[in-house]
N, C-alpha and C positions, 0 to 999 in steps of 0.2 A: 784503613779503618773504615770498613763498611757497617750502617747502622742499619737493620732491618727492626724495623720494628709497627706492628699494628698497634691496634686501641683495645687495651683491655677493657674485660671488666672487672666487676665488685662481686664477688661470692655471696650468692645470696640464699637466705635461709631455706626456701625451696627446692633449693636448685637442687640436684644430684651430685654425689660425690664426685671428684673427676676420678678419671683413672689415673694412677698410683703413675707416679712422674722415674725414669729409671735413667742409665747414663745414654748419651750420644752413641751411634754406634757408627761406622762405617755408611751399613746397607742400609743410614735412613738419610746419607745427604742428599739423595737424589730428590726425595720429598722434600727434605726441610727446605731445600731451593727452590723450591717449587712454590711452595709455603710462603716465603720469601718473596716472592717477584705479585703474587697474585693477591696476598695482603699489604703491599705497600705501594700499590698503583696510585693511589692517591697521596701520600706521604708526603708533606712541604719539601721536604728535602729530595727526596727522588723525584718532583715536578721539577724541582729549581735544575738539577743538573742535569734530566736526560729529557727538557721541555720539550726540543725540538725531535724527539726520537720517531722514528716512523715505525710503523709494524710490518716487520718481517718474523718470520717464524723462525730463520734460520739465525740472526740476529739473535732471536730470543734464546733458541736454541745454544747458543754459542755463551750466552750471557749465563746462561743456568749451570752451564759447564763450567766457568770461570769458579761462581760463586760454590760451586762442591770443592773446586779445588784449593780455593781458598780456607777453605775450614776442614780443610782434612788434619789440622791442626789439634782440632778440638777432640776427636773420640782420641786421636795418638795420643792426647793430653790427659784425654779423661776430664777434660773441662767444662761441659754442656750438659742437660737433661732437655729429655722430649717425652712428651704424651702422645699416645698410638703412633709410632715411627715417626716422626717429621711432622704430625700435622700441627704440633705445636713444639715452639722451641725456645730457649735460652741459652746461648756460650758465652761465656766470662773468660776471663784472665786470672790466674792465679796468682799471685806476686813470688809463689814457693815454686811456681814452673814457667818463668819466664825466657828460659831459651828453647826455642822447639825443637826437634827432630831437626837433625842434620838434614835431610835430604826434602826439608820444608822448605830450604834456600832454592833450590831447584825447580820446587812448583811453583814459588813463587815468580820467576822469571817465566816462566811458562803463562802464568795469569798476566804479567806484564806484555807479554807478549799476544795475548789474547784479546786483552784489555784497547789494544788500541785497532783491535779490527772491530770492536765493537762501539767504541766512545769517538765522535768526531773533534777534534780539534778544542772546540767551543765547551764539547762536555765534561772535555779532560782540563780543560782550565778553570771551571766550576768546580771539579773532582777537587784540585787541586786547592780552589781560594776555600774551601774547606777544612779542609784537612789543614791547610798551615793555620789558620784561625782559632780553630776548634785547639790543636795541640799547643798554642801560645796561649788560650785561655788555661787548659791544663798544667801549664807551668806556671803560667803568673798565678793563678786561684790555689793550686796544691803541692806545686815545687817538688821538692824532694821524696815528702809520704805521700804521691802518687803511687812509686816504685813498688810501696805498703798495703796497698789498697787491690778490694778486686776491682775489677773491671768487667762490669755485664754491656757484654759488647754488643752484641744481638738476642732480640725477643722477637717472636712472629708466631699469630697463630691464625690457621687458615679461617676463615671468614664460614667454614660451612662448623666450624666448632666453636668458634666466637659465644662466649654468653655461659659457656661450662663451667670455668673457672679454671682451666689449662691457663692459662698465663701467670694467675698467682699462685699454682700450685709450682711448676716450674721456679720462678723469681723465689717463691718460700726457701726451697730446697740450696738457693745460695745464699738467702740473709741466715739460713740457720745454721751454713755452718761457716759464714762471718763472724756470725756471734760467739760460737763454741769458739773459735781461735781468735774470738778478739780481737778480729781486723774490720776497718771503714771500706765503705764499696762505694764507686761512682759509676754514673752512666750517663749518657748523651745521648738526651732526647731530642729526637726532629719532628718531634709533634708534641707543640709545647701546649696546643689549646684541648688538644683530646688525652692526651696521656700525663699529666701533669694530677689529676688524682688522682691516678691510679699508683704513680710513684709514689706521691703522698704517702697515701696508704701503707704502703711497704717502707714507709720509714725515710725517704728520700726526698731531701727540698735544694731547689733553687742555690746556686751561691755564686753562678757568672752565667750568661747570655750573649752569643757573637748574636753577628746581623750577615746572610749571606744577599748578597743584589744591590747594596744598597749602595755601590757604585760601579754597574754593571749598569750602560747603558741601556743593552739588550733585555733586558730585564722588566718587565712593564707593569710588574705586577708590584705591590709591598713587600718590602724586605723580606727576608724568612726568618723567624726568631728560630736559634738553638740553645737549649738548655744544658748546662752541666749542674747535675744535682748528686749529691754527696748523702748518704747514710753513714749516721756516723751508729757507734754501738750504743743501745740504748743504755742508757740511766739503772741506777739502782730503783730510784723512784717510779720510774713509768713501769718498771717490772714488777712493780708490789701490785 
């Protein structure tokens, strides 16, 4: 469970239409990774687990590789939309396509195996007080109708398109067709103080918060808050 995610914004009446949001394909993961690593430099969450990370190119390089082949899931799945190839992105979980490709087992072990010429010791056990946290908050908060629900796993949009409205035109194209099927969407946000209206907006509030650091000796900074926040379908009444 990799969160990429920037800071959107709020479409504003000025602004220009974005271009028209289409599915994930293949030949744009190379961007969306790209996307991905150079809008979440700053991210709570990717501070907290790769703090100590030094710059190597070849590192970097290796890490970009990882994160394609990790989501080679999503165009096989037909589960993502991007505006102009990759420079901005959304993939979700579908609850109606939840077993991938067979031979998705096989990349997978490949990024596992990749995963730890990249991550030292200390970042994979940060990786890790995540991931178990965040998926025990997942079950205590939604239990069962998680299985029911999407799941917008990653959003990122590159900082040189930032301000278009490419991230709620993207996020639109999965709460509309939540709606139409009449399923609830969750996401996990690692940037609770900048993207917390912007979920708003899109229909998505707060309903549980882990703490990662906050007993994590090495750690010197305040805790990192993580959101899980829940769109549920709206109301007869808010649609009138």
């Amino acid at each position: 469970m990799q969160h990429s995610q920037s800071v959107p914004e709020f479409p504003q009446e000025k602004r220009k239409e974005p271009h028209l949001p289409r599915k994930v394909a293949y030949e744009d993961l190379w961007n969306a990774a790209k996307t991905a690593k150079i809008s979440t430099v700053n991210d709570p969450l990717n501070r907290y687990i790769f703090e100590h990370r030094s710059n190597n190119k070849w590192l970097d390089l290796l890490d970009r590789i990882i994160i394609v082949l990790a989501w080679t899931k999503f165009p096989a799945m037909r589960t993502g939309w991007t505006v102009d190839a990759g420079d901005a992105l959304m993939l979700y979980d579908d609850p109606a396509k939840a077993t991938p490709p067979l031979w998705y087992k096989l990349v997978l072990r490949v990024v596992t195996v990749f995963s730890r010429l990249v991550r030292s010791p200390e970042q994979r056990r940060r990786g890790r007080e995540f991931e178990s946290k965040i998926t025990a908050a997942i079950k205590e908060t939604l239990g069962d109708r998680a299985k029911d629900m999407f799941n917008l796993a990653h959003l990122a949009t590159s900082p040189a398109k930032q301000g278009r409205g490419y991230g709620t035109a993207v996020c639109k194209a999965l709460t509309t067709e939540a709606d139409e099927r009449k399923l609830a969407s969750y996401v996990v946000s690692s940037n609770v103080k900048g993207n917390t209206p912007f979920y708003n907006y899109l229909g998505y509030y707060t309903v549980a918060e882990i703490l990662l650091g906050e007993d994590d000796p090495s750690w010197k900074e305040p805790p990192v808050p993580i959101a899980l926040m829940v769109r549920e379908l709206p109301s007869v009444d808010s649609k009138v």
